[in-house]
N, C-alpha and C positions, 0 to 999 in steps of 0.2 A: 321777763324775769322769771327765775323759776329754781325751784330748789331739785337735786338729785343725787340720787343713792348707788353706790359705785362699792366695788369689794376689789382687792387687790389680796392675793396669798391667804383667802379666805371665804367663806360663805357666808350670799346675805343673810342677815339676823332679820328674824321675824319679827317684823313691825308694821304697823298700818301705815303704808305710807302717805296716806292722801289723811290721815286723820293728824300725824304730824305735820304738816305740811300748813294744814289749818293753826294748828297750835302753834308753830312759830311763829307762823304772821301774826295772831293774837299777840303773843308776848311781845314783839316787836312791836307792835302799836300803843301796849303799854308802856314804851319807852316817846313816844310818838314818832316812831322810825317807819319804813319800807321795807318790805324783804326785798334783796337784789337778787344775784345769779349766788347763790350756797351750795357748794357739793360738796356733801358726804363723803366720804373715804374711809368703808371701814377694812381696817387690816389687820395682820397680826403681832406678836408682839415684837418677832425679829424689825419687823418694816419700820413700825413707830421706833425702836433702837435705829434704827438704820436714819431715819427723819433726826431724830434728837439729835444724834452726833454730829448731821451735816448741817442742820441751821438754828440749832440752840445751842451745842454746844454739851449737852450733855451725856451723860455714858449711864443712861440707864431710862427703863421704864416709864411709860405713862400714858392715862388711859387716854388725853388725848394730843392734836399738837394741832392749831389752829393759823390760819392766814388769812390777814384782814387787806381787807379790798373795797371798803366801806370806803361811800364819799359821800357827805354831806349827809342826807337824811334817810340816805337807804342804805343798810348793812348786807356785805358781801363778804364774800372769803371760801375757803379752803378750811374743813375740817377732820381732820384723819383720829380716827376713834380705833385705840387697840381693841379688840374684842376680848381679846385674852384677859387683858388688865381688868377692862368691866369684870368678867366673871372673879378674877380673883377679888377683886374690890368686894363684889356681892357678898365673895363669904366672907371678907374680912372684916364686913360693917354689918352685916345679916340682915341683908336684901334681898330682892328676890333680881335674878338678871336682869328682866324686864325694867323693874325702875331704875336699876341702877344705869341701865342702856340710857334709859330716856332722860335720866339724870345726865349722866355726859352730853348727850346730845342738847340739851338745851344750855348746859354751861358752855359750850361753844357760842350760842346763838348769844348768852350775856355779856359774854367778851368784848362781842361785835359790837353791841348794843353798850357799851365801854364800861360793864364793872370790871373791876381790877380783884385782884386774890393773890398779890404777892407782899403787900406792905402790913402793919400791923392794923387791925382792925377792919380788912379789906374781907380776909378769907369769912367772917361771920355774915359780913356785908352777902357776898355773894351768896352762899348757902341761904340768908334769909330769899333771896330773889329766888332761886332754885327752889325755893319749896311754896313760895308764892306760882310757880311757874307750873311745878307738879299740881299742885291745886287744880288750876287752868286744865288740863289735861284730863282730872278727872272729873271735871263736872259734865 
C-alpha cells in the first residue's frame, strides 16, 4: 500500500513528501482506518474543469475532485488537486500556499476517511477535522 504524487499539465509543488505521507497515515488512524493505494494528482485548472464536467457534472472550478476506493477499514482513492485553485483560494482566504496545499490535501484524505461537507452543518464539521488535522502536521 502506498501513497503517490503525480502532476499532469503542471509542476510538482513543493512538499515534503515522505513527512506527508506520515501525516496521512496519522490522521487516518485517527479515524481508526489504514492508508491503502492514494494517488495524488495535482493538475491544473483547465484539467480539474475537464474532471468536473465529465464525472460531477459540473461547469466550473475546484480545488480538488476526489475518487473513493476505500473498502472496509483502509481508505483508497484518486485525488486530483487544482493547483491553480489552491493558489487562488490562499489569496482569497489569506493563507499562505503552503497551508492552504496541505489544507486540500488532507480534505481529500477526510472524505475518504467519510466526513461529508455538502449538507447543512457538515461544511463546519469538516473544517473542525482539517484544523484538528493541520495541528497534526505541525507538531
Amino acid at each position: 500500500m502506498m501513497i503517490t504524487f503525480n502532476v499532469q499539465n503542471t509542476e510538482m509543488p513543493s512538499i515534503d513528501q515522505p513527512k506527508v505521507v506520515r501525516w496521512i497515515e496519522r490522521v487516518a488512524a485517527t479515524f481508526n482506518l489504514k492508508v491503502g493505494d492514494i494517488n495524488y494528482i495535482f493538475v491544473d485548472d483547465e484539467r480539474i474543469l475537464e474532471l468536473n464536467r465529465e464525472f460531477v457534472g459540473h461547469d466550473y472550478y475546484t480545488d480538488h475532485i476526489g475518487f473513493d476506493y476505500s473498502e472496509g477499514s483502509r481508505i483508497a482513492g484518486d485525488i486530483y488537486i487544482s493547483l491553480d485553485t489552491v493558489r487562488t483560494n490562499a489569496e482569497k482566504f489569506n493563507a499562505t500556499y503552503d497551508r492552504e496545499l496541505h489544507r486540500v490535501i488532507i480534505h481529500g484524505i477526510l472524505h475518504l476517511c467519510g466526513i461529508k461537507d455538502k449538507e447543512p452543518g457538515e461544511r463546519e464539521e469538516m473544517e473542525a477535522e482539517e484544523n484538528k488535522a493541520l495541528e497534526i502536521l505541525d507538531e
